[in-house]
FIVO-108249 format. One record per residue (C-alpha): x, y, z. Coordinates in steps of 0.2 Angstrom, whole numbers, padded with zeros to 4 digits, always signed. Layout:
BEGIN
XYZ...
***
This chain:
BEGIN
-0153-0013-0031-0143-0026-0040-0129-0036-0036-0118-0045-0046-0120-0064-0048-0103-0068-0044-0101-0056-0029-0118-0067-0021-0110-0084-0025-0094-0081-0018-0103-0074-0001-0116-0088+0000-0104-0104-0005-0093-0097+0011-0108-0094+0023-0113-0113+0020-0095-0119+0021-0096-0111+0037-0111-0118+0043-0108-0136+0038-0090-0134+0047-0081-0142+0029-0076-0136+0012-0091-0137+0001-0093-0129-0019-0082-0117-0017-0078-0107-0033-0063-0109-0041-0048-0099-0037-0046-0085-0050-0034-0082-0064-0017-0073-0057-0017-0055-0065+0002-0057-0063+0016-0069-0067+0018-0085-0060+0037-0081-0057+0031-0066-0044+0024-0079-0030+0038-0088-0019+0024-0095-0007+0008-0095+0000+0005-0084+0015+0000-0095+0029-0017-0098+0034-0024-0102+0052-0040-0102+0060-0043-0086+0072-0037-0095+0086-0025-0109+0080-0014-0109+0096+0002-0103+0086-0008-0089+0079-0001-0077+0095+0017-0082+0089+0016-0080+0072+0009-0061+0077+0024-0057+0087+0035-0063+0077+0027-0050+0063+0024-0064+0053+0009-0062+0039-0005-0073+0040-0023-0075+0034-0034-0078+0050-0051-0087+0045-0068-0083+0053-0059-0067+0066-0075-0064+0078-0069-0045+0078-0081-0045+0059-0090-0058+0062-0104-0050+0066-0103-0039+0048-0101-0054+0036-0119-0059+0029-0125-0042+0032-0114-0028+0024-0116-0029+0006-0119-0014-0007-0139-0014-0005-0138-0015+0013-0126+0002+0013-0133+0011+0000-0151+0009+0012-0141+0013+0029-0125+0024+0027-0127+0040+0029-0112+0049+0027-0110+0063+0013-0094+0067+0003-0086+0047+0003-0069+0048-0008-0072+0037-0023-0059+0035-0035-0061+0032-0054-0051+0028-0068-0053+0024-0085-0056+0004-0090-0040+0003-0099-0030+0004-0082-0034-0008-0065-0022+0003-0058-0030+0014-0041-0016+0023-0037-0024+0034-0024-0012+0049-0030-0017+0059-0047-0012+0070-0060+0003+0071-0074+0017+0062-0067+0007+0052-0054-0008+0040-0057-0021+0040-0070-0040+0045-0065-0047+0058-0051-0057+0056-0035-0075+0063-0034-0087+0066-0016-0103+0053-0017-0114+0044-0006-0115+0027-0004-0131+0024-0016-0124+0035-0027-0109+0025-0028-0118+0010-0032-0130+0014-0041-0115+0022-0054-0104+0009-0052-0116-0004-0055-0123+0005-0070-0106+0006-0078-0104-0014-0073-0118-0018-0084-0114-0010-0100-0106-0021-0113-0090-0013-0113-0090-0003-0094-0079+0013-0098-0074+0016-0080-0067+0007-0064-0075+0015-0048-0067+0009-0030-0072+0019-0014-0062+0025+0003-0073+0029+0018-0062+0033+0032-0076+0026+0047-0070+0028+0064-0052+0036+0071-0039+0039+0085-0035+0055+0092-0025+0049+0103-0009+0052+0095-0005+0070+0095+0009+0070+0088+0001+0065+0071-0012+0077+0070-0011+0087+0056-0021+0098+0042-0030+0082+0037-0034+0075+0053-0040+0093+0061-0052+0093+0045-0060+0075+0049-0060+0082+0067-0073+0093+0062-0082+0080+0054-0085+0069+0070-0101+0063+0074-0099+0052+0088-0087+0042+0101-0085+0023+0098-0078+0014+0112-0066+0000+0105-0061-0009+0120-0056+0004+0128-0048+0014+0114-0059+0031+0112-0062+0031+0092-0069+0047+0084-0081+0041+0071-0089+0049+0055-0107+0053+0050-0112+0035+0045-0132+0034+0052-0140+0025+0066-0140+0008+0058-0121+0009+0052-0117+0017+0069-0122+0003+0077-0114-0011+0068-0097-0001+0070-0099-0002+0090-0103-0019+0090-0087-0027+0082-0077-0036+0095-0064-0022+0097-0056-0037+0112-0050-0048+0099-0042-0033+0087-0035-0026+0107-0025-0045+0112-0019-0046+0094-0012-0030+0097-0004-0034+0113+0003-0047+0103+0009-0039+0087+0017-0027+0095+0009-0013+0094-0001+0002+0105-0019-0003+0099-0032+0004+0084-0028+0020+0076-0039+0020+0060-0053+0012+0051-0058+0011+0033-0070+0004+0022-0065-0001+0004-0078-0006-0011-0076-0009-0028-0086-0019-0041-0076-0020-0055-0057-0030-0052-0047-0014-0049-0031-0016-0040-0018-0004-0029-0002-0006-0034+0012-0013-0025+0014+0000-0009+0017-0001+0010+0008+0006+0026+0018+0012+0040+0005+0004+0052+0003-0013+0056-0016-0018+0048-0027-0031+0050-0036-0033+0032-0054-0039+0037-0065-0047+0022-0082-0042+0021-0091-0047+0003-0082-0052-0011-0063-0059-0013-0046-0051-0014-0030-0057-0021-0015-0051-0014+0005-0052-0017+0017-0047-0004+0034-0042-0001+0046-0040+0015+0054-0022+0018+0072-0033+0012+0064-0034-0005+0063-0015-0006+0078-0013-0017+0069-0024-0029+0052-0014-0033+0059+0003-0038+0051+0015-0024+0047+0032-0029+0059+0045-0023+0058+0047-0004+0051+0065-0009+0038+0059-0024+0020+0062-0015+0019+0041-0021+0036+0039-0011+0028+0025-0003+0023+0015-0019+0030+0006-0031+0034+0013-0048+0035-0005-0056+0017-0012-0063+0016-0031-0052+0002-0036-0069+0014-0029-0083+0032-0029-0077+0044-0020-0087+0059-0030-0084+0068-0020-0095+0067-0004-0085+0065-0014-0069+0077-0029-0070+0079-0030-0051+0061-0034-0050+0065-0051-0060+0072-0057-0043+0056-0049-0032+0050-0066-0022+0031-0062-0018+0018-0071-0004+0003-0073-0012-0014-0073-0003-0032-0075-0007-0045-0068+0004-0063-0074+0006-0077-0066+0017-0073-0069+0036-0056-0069+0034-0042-0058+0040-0025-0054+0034-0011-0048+0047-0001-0036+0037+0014-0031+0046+0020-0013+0044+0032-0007+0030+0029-0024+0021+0025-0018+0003+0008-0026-0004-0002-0025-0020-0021-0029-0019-0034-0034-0033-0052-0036-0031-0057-0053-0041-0065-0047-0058-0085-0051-0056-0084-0050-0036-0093-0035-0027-0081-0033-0015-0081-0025+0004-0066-0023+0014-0062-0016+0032-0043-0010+0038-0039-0009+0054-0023+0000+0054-0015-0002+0073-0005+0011+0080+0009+0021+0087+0020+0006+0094+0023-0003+0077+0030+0013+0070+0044+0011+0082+0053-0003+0073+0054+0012+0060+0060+0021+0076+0074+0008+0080+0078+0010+0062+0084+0029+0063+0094+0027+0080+0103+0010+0072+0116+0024+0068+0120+0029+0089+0123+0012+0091+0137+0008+0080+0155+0015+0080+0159+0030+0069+0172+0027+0055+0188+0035+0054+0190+0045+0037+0203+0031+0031+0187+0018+0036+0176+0031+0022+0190+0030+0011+0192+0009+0012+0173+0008+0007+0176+0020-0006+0189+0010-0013+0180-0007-0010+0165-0002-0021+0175+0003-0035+0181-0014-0034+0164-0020-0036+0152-0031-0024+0151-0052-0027+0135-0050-0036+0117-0047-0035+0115-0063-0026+0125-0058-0012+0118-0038-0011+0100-0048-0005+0109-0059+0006+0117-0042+0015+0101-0031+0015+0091-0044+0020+0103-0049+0035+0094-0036+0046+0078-0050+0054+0066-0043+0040+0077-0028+0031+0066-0015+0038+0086-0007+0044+0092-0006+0028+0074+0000+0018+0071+0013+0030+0090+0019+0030+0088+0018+0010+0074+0032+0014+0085+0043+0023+0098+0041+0012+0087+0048-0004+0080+0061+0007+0098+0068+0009+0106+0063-0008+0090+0074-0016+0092+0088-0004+0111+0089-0009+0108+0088-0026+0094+0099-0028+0082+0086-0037+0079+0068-0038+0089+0066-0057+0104+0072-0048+0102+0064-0035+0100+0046-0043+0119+0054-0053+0125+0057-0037+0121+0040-0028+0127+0030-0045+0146+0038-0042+0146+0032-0024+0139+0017-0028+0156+0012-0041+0166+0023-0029+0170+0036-0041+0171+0047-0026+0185+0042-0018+0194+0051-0034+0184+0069-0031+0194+0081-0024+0195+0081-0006+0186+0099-0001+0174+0097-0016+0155+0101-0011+0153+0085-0020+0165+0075-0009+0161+0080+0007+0142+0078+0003+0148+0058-0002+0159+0057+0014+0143+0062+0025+0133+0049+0019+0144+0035+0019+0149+0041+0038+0131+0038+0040+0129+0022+0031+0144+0015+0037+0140+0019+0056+0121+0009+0054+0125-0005+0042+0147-0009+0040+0154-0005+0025+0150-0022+0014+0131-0020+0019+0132-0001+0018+0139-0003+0000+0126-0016-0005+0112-0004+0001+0122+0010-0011+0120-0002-0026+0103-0006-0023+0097+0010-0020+0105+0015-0038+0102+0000-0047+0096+0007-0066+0097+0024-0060+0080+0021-0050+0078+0039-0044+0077+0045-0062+0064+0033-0067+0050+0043-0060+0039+0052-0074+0041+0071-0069+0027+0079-0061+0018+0093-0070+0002+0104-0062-0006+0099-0049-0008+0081-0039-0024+0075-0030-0025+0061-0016-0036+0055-0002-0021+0058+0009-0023+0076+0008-0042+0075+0010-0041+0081-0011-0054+0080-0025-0051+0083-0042-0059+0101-0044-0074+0102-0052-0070+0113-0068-0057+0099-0071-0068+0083-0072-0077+0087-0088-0059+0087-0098-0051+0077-0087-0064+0063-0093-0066+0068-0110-0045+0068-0112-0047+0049-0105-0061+0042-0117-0051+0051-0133-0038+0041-0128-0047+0025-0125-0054+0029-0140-0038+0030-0149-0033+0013-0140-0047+0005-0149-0059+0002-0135-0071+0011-0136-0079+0018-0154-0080+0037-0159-0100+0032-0159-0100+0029-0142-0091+0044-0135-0106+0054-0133-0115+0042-0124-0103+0040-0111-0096+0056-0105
***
């Protein structure tokens, strides 16, 4: 089977590098596939066991960790040929859009991402993929999701989707004393998963904070495709196999600058602005997003702490293999700590509500100054998971997110304190701002008000119209919907100019 040129440079320039302990030919860094303004900083780069690696981990501190010994043992091995001869499993989730788009945004229908996700095997995966690569004008983007190994540990996150994997188990992997599920992969594959060095991913845990390894995945693409700007709500060690990534991330403090979803949109937990084509119109706040930019190579590992919001791109040319470690139950606590901020503070009188009505007619001092409040919580993670709860409500309220983002608008200009006292209306604004004010003060709770109505955000989102796929839900697009669902997508290529009529019946 082929492999592109680029994705065989990029593995052997880092393999000699390796061997000869000094930088040596490596290949320039690509092209951004955003703007410049986006990146505040480099993400910080260490060796695996740089002595202020364990500190940078507790203090959940992103980093790029070179040569990890928990992969090493994959790099130089895993490659597209080597799993389309080993890996057994049937039914892999691979996603595919058409070429006009970068965007994977694991979510699909009208309303949410554009593309579908189709069950194939490994070797079928590469060998269309890499057919599609070699046309002169390739007409699709494919990238794959194979969940590989996972915890059951956790009862209290077992679910439809993870009863249905539960049925799929084919074996145990012991993970340094974690107890991992894993899937059908064959006896080759089988035994490269057990022999990763689960002790290194176990101390880096213990010192990040969190209870040990909750899932793995394997991610492969051949074609530059991206996943738009989105958070985890597990702590995940992003190990490269094959191939290079670009990243761009963003503290939970930023959130109010990225546009979430709604908190009730099955993409809730992605961004609805486009990091490659930002709309500042739409999106001003994003004009002020401050990114930390990272570029993986194989052997590398990026620490990516939970809730920080991260948009990956596969480097155009490179065949690209990636696993995730996500690490479990321990990290979701500082989402815990978040929800209980509220029994800690003192409650506010109703002439306390009424003063924070009144100051935010009055207006804030500024966008500037908003930041500064939201981020004054260590890394924000307070105010962006309070900002959840907060939308969660406003929508129930209301009875739908364009309401909602009405609703939230009036109490961030303090319209409210004019309602009528035993209005529907007021009392819903009085119980959120109870809320607010208890967790977050009534500058910082009016900040977070601002921020989270800032353009009318919660209107922004495209309505949702039929049905919505995602790997989340274990979901393929149904069959009887692929053949229009691809025909719809070339016609519009077509129209776009990319493609030619002539071509249309050659590439269905």
């Amino acid at each position: 089977m082929e492999t592109c040129r680029a994705a065989r440079t990029a593995h052997t320039w880092r393999a000699a590098r390796s061997k000869a302990g000094a930088p040596s030919g490596a290949p320039p860094a690509p092209p951004r596939p955003y703007p410049d303004w986006l990146v505040h900083a480099p993400v910080a780069r260490r060796r695996w066991d740089a002595a202020d690696v364990p500190g940078l981990l507790r203090r959940g501190t992103p980093v790029i960790l070179s040569g990890v010994p928990l992969t090493a043992s994959l790099v130089g091995k895993w490659d597209f040929p080597y799993l389309a001869a080993h890996y057994e499993g049937p039914g892999l989730n691979v996603h595919f859009t058409p070429r006009t788009t970068t965007r994977f945004t694991r979510f699909y229908g009208e309303g949410a991402g554009e593309g579908g996700i189709i069950a194939m095997s490994f070797r079928d995966f590469a060998e269309v993929a890499l057919k599609n690569e070699r046309l002169a004008k390739p007409t699709w983007r494919y990238y794959l999701q194979a969940l590989l190994a996972w915890s059951t540990s956790d009862l209290e996150r077992l679910g439809e989707e993870d009863i249905a994997r539960e049925r799929q188990a084919a074996g145990l992997v012991d993970a340094a004393g974690d107890a991992l599920q894993h899937a059908p992969l064959g006896a080759r594959l089988e035994e490269d998963l057990k022999g990763l060095d689960y002790g290194w991913l176990r101390r880096a845990c213990a010192h990040s904070a969190c209870e040990g390894l909750y899932e793995v995945n394997l991610w492969a693409g051949p074609s530059g495709g991206c996943t738009p700007i989105h958070y985890d709500s597990t702590q995940n060690f992003l190990c490269q196999l094959t191939g290079r990534k670009r990243l761009l991330l963003f503290p939970p403090a930023q959130s109010h600058r990225l546009y979430p979803y709604p908190a009730t949109h099955p993409m809730y937990a992605f961004a609805m602005v486009d990091a490659e084509r930002p709309d500042l119109a739409r999106f001003p706040a994003f004009g002020r997003a401050a990114g930390l930019e990272a570029l993986l190579e194989p052997g590398d590992a990026l620490f990516l702490p939970c809730h920080w919001w991260h948009y990956v791109k596969q480097v155009e040319g490179d065949e690209t293999l990636s696993l995730n470690f996500w690490c479990g139950a321990r990290a979701s606590a500082r989402a815990d700590a978040a929800r209980d901020a509220e029994a800690r503070g003192a409650v506010p009188t109703a002439e306390e509500v009424d003063a924070a009505a009144a100051a935010a007619a009055r207006g804030g001092g500024g966008e500037e100054e908003d930041d500064a409040l939201l981020a004054a919580e260590d890394d924000g993670l307070l105010c962006m998971q309070l900002g959840r709860h907060v939308e969660r409500e406003a929508i129930r309220m209301c009875g739908g997110a364009g309401a909602a983002a009405k609703f939230l608008h009036s109490l961030a200009r303090g319209e409210d304190g004019a309602w009528p006292r035993d209005s529907r209306a007021a009392q819903n604004a009085r119980e959120l701002r109870v809320h607010l004010i208890t967790a977050l003060g009534e500058r910082r709770s009016n900040a977070l008000l601002r921020g989270l109505a800032h353009g009318g955000r919660l209107g922004l989102a495209p309505p949702l119209r039929g049905g919505v796929v995602g790997t989340e839900g274990l979901q393929h697009t149904p069959n009887e919907q692929l053949r229009p669902l691809r025909s719809q997508m070339l016609q519009k290529m077509m129209a776009s100019g990319y493609i030619k009529p002539s071509d249309i019946g050659a590439r269905k």
